[in-house]
NUDOZA-327919 format. One record per residue (C-alpha): residue in one letter; y, x, z. Coordinates in pm, whole numbers, plus 50000, padded with zeros to 5 digits. Layout:
<recs>
AYXZ;...
</recs>
This chain:
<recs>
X667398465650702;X665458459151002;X666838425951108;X664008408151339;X661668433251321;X661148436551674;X657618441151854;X656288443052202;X657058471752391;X654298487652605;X654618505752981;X653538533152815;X656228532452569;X659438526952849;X657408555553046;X657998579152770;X661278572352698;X663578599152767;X660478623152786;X658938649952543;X656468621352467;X659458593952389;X660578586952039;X664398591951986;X664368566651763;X664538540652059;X666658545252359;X663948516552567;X665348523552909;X668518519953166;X669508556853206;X667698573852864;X664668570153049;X663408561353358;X664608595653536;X668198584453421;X669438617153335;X671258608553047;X670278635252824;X668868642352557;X667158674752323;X668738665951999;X670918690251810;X671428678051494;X675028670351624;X676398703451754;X678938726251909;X679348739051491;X679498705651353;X680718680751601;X684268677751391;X682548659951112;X681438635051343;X682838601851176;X682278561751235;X679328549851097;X680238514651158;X682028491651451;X681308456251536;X683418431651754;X681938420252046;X684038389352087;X685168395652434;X688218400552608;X686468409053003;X685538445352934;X682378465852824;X680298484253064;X676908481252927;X674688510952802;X673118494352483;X669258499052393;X667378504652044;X664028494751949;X662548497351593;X666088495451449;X667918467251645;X670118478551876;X670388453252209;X674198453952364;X674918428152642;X678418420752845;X679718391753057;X679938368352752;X677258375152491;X673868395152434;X673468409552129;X671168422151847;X672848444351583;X671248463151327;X671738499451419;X671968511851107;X675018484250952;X676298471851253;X675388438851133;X674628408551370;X671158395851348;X671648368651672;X673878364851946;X673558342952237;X676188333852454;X675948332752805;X677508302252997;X678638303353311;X681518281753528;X685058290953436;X685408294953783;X682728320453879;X685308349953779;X686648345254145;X683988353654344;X682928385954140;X684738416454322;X685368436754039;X685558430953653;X683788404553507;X681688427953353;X677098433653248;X675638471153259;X673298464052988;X670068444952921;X666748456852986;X663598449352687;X659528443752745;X656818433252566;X658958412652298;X661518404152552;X665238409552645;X666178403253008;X669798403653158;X671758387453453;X674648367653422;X677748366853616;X676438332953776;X674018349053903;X671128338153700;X668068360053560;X667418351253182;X664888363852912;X665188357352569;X662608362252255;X663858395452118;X663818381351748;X665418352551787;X667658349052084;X666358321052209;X666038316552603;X662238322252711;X662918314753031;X665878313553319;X665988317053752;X668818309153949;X668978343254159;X671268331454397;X674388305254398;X677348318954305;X679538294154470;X678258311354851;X679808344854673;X676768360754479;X677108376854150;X675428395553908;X676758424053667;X673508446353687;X671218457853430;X667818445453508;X664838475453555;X661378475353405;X658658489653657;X654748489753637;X655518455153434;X657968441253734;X661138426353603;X663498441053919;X667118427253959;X669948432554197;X672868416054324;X676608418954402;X678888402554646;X679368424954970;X682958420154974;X682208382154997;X679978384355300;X676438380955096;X673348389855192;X672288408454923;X668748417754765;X666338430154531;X664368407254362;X660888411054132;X660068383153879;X657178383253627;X658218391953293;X656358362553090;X656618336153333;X660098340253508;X658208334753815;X659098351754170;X656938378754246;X658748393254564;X662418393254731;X663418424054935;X666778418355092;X668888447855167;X670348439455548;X667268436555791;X666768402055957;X664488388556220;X660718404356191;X662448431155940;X661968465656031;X665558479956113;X666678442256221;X668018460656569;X670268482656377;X672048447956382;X674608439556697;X675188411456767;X671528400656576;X672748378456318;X675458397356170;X673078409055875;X673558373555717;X676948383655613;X675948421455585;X676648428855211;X674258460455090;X674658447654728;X672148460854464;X674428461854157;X673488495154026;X669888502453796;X667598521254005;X665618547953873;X661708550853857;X658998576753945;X655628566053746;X653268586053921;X654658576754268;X654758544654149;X658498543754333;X662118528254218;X664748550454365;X667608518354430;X671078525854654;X672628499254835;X676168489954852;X678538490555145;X678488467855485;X680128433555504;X682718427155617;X684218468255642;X685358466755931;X683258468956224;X684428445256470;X681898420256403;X679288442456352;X677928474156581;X675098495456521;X673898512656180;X673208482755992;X670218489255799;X669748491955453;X673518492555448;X674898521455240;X670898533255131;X668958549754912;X665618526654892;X662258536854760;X660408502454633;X657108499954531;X657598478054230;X654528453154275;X655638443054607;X659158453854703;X657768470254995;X659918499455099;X657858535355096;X660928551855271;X664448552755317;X667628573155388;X670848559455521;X673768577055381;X676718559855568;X675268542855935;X677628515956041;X679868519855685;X683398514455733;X684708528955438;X683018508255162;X680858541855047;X678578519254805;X675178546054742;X674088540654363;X672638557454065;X669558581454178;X668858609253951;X665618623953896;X664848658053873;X662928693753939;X665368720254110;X664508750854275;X665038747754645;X663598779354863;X662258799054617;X660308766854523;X660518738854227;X660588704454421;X660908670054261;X663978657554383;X666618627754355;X669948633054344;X672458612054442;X676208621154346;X677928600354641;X681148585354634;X681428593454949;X681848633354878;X678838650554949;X675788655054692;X672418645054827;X669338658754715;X666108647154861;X661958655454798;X661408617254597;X657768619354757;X658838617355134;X662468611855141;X662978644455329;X666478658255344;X667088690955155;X670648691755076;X674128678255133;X676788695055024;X680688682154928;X681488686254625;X685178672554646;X687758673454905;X686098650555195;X687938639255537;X685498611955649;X683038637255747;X683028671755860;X679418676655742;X675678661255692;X673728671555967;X670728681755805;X668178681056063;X669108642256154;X670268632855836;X673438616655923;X677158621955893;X679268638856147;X682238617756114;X685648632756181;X688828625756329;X689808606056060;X687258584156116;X687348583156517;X691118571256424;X690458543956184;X687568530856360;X689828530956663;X692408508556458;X695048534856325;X695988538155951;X694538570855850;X694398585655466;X691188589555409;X689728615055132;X687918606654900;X689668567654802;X688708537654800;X687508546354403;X685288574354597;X684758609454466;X683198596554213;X682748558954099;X679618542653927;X680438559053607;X677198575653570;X676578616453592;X674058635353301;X671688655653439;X670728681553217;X667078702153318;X667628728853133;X670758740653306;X670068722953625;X673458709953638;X675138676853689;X677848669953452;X680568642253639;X683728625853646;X685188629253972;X688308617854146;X691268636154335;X693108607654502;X693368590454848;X693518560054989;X695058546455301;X692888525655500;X693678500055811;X691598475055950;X692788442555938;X692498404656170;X688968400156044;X688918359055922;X685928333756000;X683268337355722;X683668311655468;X681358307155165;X682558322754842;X686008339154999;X686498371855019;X685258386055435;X686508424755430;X689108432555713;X690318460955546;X693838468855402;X693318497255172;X696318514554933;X695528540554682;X697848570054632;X700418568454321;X699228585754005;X701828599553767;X701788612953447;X701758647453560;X699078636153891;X696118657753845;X692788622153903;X689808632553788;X687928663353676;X684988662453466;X683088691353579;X679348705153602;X677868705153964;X675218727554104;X672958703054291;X672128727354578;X675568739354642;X678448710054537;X680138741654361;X681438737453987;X680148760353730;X683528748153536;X685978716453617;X688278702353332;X691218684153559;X692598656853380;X696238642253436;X697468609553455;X694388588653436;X691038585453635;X687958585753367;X685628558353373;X682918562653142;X679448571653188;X678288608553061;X676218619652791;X674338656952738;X672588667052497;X671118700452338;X674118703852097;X675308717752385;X677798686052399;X678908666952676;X680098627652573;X682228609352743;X685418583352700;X688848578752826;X690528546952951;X693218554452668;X690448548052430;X689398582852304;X685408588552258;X685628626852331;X683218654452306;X683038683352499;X681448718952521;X678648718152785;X679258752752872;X683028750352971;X684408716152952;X686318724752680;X687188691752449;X685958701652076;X686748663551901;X688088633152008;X688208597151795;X690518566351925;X688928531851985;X690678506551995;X690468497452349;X689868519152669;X686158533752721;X684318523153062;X680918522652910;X677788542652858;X677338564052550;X673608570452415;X672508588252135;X669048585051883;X667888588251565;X667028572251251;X664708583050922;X665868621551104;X669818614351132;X671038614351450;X673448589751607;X675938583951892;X676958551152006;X679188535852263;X681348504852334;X684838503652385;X686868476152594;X689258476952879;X687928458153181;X686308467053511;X688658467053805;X692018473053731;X692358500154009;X690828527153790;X693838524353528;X696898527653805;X699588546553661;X698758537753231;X700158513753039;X698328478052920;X695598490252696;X694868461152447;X691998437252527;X688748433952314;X685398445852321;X683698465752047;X680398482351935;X681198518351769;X678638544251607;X679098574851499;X677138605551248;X678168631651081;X679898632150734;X677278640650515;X678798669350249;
</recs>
């Protein structure tokens, strides 16, 4: 019905998306808009109705490596990317109108840390950009497919990957990077959207005439310093900032590396046009325990009687950062899980007070360490919802035992981590994760919904329906109430849910999509059985009476 009906997309347009001013017939933007709070106002599908949502339509995604992306819509085409293909489906039948395959060496699997997976695709003025496990940035024309142009980000072989949904900002194509745990350098990196050409590279460990460079000791141990980029950073028009985290330090353990390490472990703010940073805030100095600092949420909360734009930042690490998105300042840092690392954030300094835990392991003993080594919460993204001022998460109960390890001589493309880390069992009856809804301010739960047996590993979804989506790794698409984390309907995929569910409309009917596939690492499914393999496009309305 709409196949290849695509225009160019305006700034104006991706700055809108997600907004009052955005059309919910397109979901343009990483996030459901560039504040990446994962909500959105429609009701049509409701706490009343929600059991006659039915499948509208599923399409294979020929794949077998797992679906993490968050798909976007434009004009009636829906774009869905993962490790094999991109995508263009009509939203409406589910029927392809191209695909493209992405080729890559057979080999390149063993140098990305884990899954072999894509986040999603981002779309601009008639194009569709997304990385590729190789490491390479491509656009393609957004009618037909066909490759526009492609950059080699970085070599893949030296232990550089890419899994990360690229970021549109003031007309800046911005993509990241992964490979920490193979002793990368890692970096940000702005291209022009027609030409491919490289506008900027920011890398993420300071070297020589850097600022932060004598955070490093000895000097050159930021050329093996990780900081990977491999989560979409968020965007603040009228600052003109992207809000990007950095991953955690290479190699973990310290022995080769002294100091704080910056940007190790940080929450960036970029101007787009440049990659210039505006400010930062380290959340881990001199990270030993592999707390990666991604998705940054934007928001307005009340803090001292007074409503302040904010980011928030759901750590792994425990604690919930919220921090004035102008200057960077501090406000907040509260746990909001059970945390051993750390006795507190020092607010006036801004840094962790690490505790005895930490002392020990740093001082070579084998501690258990809470939260694990999947963190209090993993990438799986958090809704934030601005008319309750809540976060809605999945969050995790388990620990790990850590130990450093003889620390080997760097070698291109093999793993460089000195760490031995072992996660605690989970049984059928082990209470893993909670989904739950988070005061920002506080880390208190308004409610938490603990779930047995399995850690969830799927994105979040609000909406005013009052609804809460989300997805097992057994496969169900669930819905729950948004006022008490109640489940109200679940449907079975065939394959387990670690993806990103977005909902939109069309001629008034509203829609709710998501892909289903097992894949990601295979530490976030300890203690289920083999879920079968095979990625799939699913969306969902309800049965008209």
């Amino acid at each position: 019905a709409f196949a290849g009906g695509a225009t160019a997309q305006t700034d104006a347009q991706l700055r809108a998306d997600g907004t009052k001013a955005g059309n919910t017939d397109n979901v343009l933007t990483y996030g459901m808009g560039y504040h990446q709070n994962r909500y959105s106002p429609l009701d049509k599908i409701n706490k009343g109705n929600v059991k006659r949502l039915v499948p509208v339509w599923s399409t294979s995604l020929d794949n077998e490596l797992g679906e993490q992306a968050q798909p976007l819509i434009y004009e009636g085409v829906m774009y869905v990317s993962n490790a094999r293909w991109t995508y263009a489906i009509d939203a409406l039948t589910g029927k392809v109108i191209w695909r493209t395959a992405v080729n890559f060496d057979p080999d390149t699997p063993r140098v990305v840390c884990c899954g072999n997976s894509n986040k999603g695709v981002a779309i601009y003025n008639g194009k569709v950009f997304r990385g590729t496990l190789d490491a390479f940035v491509i656009a393609l024309d957004m009618k037909t497919g066909k490759e526009v142009w492609r950059q080699k980000a970085a070599e893949w072989k030296e232990g550089y990957s890419m899994t990360v949904a690229p970021q549109i900002a003031n007309g800046v194509v911005i993509t990241g990077c992964s490979g920490a745990e193979f002793g990368a350098r890692c970096f940000l990196d702005g291209w022009d959207p027609d030409t491919g050409k490289k506008l900027w590279r920011r890398y993420t460990t300071a070297g020589p005439g850097e600022k932060g460079h004598d955070t490093w000791e000895p000097r050159e141990a930021y050329q093996y310093g990780g900081a990977s980029t491999w989560i979409t950073g968020s965007y603040d028009p009228e600052l003109d900032l992207v809000f990007w985290g950095t991953g955690n330090a290479g190699p973990w353990t310290d022995e080769r590396r002294k100091g704080d390490n910056l940007y190790v472990a940080t929450l960036l703010a970029i101007k787009p046009k440049t990659g210039e940073i505006a400010w930062h805030y380290q959340f881990a100095p001199n990270d030993v325990w592999d707390w990666d600092s991604w998705e940054n949420v934007l928001g307005e909360v009340r803090v001292d009687g007074q409503m302040r734009k904010v980011v928030m930042h759901t750590h792994r690490n425990g604690f919930l950062y919220v921090l004035d998105r102008a200057s960077g300042k501090l406000l907040s840092a509260q746990p909001f899980a059970k945390v051993n690392w750390a006795d507190r954030v020092d607010l006036a300094t801004g840094r962790p007070v690490e505790s005895q835990v930490s002392k020990d392991l740093r001082a070579g003993k084998t501690v258990e360490l809470f939260p694990g080594i999947l963190g209090a919460k993993n990438w799986p993204h958090t809704s934030f919802n601005p008319n309750t001022g809540l976060i809605y998460a999945t969050t995790n109960t388990v620990s790990s035992t850590y130990r450093f390890v003889k620390l080997q001589d760097y070698k291109p493309g093999l793993r460089y981590q000195g760490i031995e880390n072992i996660s605690s069992p989970i049984t059928p009856d082990t209470i893993a994760s909670h989904l739950e809804a988070i005061d920002p301010l506080t880390g208190k739960a308004k409610w938490r919904t603990p779930i047995k047996g399995q850690q969830l590993s799927a994105a979040i979804l609000t909406t005013g329906g009052g609804l809460l989506f989300t997805g097992r790794p057994t496969g169900e698409f669930i819905a729950v109430d948004a006022e008490d984390g109640k489940e109200v309907w679940s449907f079975k995929t065939g394959s387990g849910i670690h993806a990103q569910p977005i909902t939109w409309t069309r001629n008034g009917k509203q829609y709710v999509t998501i892909l289903s596939g097992t894949g990601g690492v295979a530490g976030a499914r300890r203690g289920l059985a083999e879920m079968p393999l095979g990625g799939s496009v699913w969306t969902f309305a309800l049965f008209d009476q």
